[in-house]
Phi, psi and omega in degrees: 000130183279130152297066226276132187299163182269138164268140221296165220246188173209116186254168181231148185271079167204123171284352193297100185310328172334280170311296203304292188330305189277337157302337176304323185294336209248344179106020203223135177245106165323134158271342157213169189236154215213102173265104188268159178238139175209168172276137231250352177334140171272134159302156201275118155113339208302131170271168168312292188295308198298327190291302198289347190270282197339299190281346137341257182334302194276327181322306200281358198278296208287009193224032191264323176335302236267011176131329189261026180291030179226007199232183199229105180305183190182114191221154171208157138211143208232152184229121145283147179210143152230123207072215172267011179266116166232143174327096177247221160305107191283138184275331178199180179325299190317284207293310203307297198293359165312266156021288198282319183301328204264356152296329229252129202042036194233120153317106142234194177239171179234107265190097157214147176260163206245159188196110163251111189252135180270191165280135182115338191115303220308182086300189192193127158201166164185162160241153178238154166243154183222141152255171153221179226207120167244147176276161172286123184277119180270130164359288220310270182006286159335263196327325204256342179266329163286009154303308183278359167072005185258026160262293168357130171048032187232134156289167180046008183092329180243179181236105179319306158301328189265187186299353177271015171285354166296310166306328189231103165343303210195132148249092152292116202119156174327148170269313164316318169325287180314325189299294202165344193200126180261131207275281130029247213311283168343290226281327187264327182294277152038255181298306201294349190275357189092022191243145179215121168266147179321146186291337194311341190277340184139305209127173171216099183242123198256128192264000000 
């Protein structure tokens, strides 16, 4: 009886619990997850989109090394921006409530870029955009969403998912995107890279 081979597994270079939750959602489980550190700095001139397809990249170029040249990397990184000014990880309370004041009643956008190394070398990348929309943030608001600790470790400070869907009015665009990983676009990156997962995963059924 012919063995039909395994197919190479897909680990993701992200420690972000976010991402993992939504590959899940999708049916689809890393054999393994490879959390990289690289510098996360904007190049002098760097627009919003080029920074998050860079850092893409490089997170899945550092976790392409480790052993797993035989898988099909998986890297993401999401950027808030208003304009060319971007949002990252509020560092303490101050900056969180900076954040949120300079979003509050404002169009901004959301960026995150998707980076794939199949086996073999090849790459993969593209970035998607989102806008949203935040309604004007009353003080109270402000205090009681920095209270709750759900700005942590969030670009611009908030969570889509979390208690700041109270915030926001109106999106255009994936809504995953803004969580941390767009699952539609993913789903097509994928597919066209060759990748098939194991029935154990589910299927690759796509959002």
């Amino acid at each position: 009886m012919t063995v039909a081979p395994i197919p190479p597994p897909l680990v993701l270079a992200s420690g972000s619990p976010r991402r993992l939750a939504l590959l899940r959602q999708i049916g689809l489980e890393p054999a393994a997850i490879i959390a990289t550190d690289i510098d996360e700095s904007p190049l002098k001139g760097e627009g919003p989109r080029a920074l998050a397809l860079r850092l893409a990249l490089l997170k899945a170029r550092a976790a392409a090394p480790s052993g797993e040249e035989a898988a099909f990397i998986l890297a993401a990184d999401t950027i808030v921006a208003l304009g060319r000014r971007v949002l990252g990880k509020a560092e303490d309370e101050a900056s969180a409530r900076t954040m949120l004041g300079a979003l509050s009643g404002r169009r901004h956008r959301v960026y995150t870029g998707l980076a794939l190394i199949a086996p073999g070398g090849r790459e993969f990348s593209r970035v998607v955009q989102s806008v949203v929309r935040f309604k004007r943030l009353e003080a109270t608001e402000v205090a009681v969403y920095i209270a709750s600790g759900e700005w942590r470790t969030k670009a611009g400070a908030y969570a889509i998912q979390g208690r700041a869907a109270t915030f926001i009015p109106f999106i255009s665009g994936s809504y995953s995107n803004v969580v941390g990983l767009p699952l539609h676009a993913l789903h097509a990156m994928l597919k066209g890279a060759g990748y098939k997962p194991s029935l154990s995963t589910g299927g690759e059924d796509g959002g």
